[in-house]
N, C-alpha and C positions, 0 to 999 in steps of 0.2 A: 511518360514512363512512371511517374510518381505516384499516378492515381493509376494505372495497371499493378501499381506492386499494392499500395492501398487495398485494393478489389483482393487483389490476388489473398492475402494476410485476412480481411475482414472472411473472407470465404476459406480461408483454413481451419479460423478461430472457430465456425460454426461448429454446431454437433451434427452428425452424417444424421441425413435423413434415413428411416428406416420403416419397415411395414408397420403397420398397425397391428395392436392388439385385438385378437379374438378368441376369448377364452368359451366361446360357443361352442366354434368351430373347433380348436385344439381340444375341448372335453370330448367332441363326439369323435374327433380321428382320434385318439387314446383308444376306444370301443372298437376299432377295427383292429381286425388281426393283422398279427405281425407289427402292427405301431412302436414305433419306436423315440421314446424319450428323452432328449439331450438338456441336458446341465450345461449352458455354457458361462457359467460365472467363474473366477480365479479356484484354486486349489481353498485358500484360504476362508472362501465363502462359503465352499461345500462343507468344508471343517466344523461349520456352524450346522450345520443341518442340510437335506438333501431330501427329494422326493424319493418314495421308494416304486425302485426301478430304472430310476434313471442311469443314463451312462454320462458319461465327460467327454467333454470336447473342448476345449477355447473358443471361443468364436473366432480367434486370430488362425486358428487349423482344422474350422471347419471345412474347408474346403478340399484341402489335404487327407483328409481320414475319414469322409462320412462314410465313402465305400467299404470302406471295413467292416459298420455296423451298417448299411443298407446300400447294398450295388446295384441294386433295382429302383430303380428313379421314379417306380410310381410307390412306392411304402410309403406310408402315413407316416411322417415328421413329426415330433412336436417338440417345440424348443421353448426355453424359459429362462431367464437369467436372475437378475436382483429387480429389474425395474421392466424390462421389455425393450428398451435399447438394443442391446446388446445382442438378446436373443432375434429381433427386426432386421439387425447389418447380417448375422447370420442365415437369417431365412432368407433375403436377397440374395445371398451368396447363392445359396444353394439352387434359390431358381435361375441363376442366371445360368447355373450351371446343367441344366434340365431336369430337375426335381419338380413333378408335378404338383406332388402331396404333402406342403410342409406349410407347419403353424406357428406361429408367435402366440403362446402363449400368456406371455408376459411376465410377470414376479412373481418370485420364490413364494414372498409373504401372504401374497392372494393366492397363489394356488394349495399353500398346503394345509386349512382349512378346508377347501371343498374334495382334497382327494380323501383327506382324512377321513372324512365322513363314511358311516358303512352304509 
């Protein structure tokens, strides 16, 4: 019982596994119409700055409100957070939930030099 509750604790403490970043791919679904860009970092982080266009989500209500901003499960996704964790448990969400077309983009900080760019 000891070392089941051991396992069980060592495997909570971990960080949830999440997709990978591909800011290849999330560049070029942005280029498709109708793409749709989610912010999912706290209130507090957008306060700092934000990509322009993006919208909000939590990653914690992702799941709860994408159909709001895309009820069509093949729209190009793109998600990004502070590091690309975050925005990664979100984009699982979302496929698990039949979203064909979504990206991990990764961090706030790497993307918004290259969108910036003209």
């Amino acid at each position: 019982m000891r070392k089941m509750l051991a396992t069980l604790t060592l495997c909570l403490s971990l960080p949830a596994a999440a997709a990978d970043v591909d800011q290849a791919a999330a560049l070029e679904a942005l280029k498709q119409p109708g793409a749709v860009l989610i912010d999912v970092r706290t209130p507090e982080e957008i306060e700092a700055g934000a990509l322009p266009g993006a919208r909000y989500i939590g990653f914690e209500d992702i799941g709860t409100k994408i159909a709001e901003l895309a009820p069509d499960k093949h729209t190009p996704i793109v998600l990004y957070c502070r590091s690309g964790r975050r925005s990664g448990i979100a984009q699982d969400d979302l496929r698990a939930r039949g979203y064909t077309n979504v990206q991990n983009a990764g961090g706030y900080s790497t993307l918004k030099p290259i969108l910036d760019t003209p």
